[in-house]
Each structure stands twice: as C-alpha cells, then as structure tokens.
Phi, psi and omega in degrees: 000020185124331197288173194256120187312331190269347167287327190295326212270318192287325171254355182240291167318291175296300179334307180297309163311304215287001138301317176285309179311298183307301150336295180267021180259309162280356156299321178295310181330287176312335180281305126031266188309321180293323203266355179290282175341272215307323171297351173260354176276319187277354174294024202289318190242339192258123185278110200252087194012294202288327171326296169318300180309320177274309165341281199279351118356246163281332185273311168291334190055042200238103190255326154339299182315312187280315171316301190268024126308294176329314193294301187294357166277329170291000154241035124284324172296318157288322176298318186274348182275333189297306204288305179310328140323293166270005172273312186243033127095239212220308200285145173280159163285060159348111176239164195177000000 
C-alpha cells in the first residue's frame, strides 16, 4: 500500500514477532540462569567463563570487562550454533 519495507518492517513484522521474541528471550534467559547455577555450584578450582563474568562484575566492579567478556562468549557461541549448523546439513530434525 506504499510503505517503505522499514515502515513494513517496523509496523507489521515486529509487532507480529514480539510474543515469540519475549518467549525466547525468557527460555534464553532461563537456560542462562540454570546453566549459571551449576557453574557456580562446580567451579571451584577451575575458571569457567560465566564465573569471570560475575567476578569480575560483582566482585571487581570492572564492568567494562564483564561486558566484553559477555561479548565475546556470545560470539563463540554463535560461531560455534554456525559451525554446528552447517555440519548437519540441509535436514531438519523433526519432533513429534
């Protein structure tokens, strides 16, 4: 009807997105937190990312730090969903 795809995008798409957005933004969130737990329960002798990541956090107060920590696992974490992504190949997984 005229609009400009970023108008399209901006007034038709996200609105239509933003349930699925909120939903997986709190399953990461939960996943986040479960796998956070266990590292803080087992981490003891060994330095494990999110451990650092709170350290240096809560304990240093060096929030610069924690952030580009933060950054950087999360772009290990896509390079490694990519890499994994393209090893298997066109078929999907079904559940059912």
């Amino acid at each position: 009807m005229g609009a400009t795809p970023y108008r399209v995008v901006m007034d038709v798409i996200i609105p239509g997105l933003m349930p699925s957005l909120i939903a997986s933004g709190a399953i990461a969130f939960a996943t986040a937190m479960g796998a956070f737990g266990t590292a803080f329960t087992l981490a003891t002798d060994i330095d494990v990312i999110p451990m650092v990541i709170y350290t240096e956090f809560t304990l240093s107060a060096n929030i610069a730090m924690a952030s580009a920590l933060s950054i950087v696992l999360g772009i290990i974490t896509w390079i490694l969903l990519l890499i994994a992504r393209s090893l298997s190949g066109s078929t999907v997984a079904g559940g059912g």
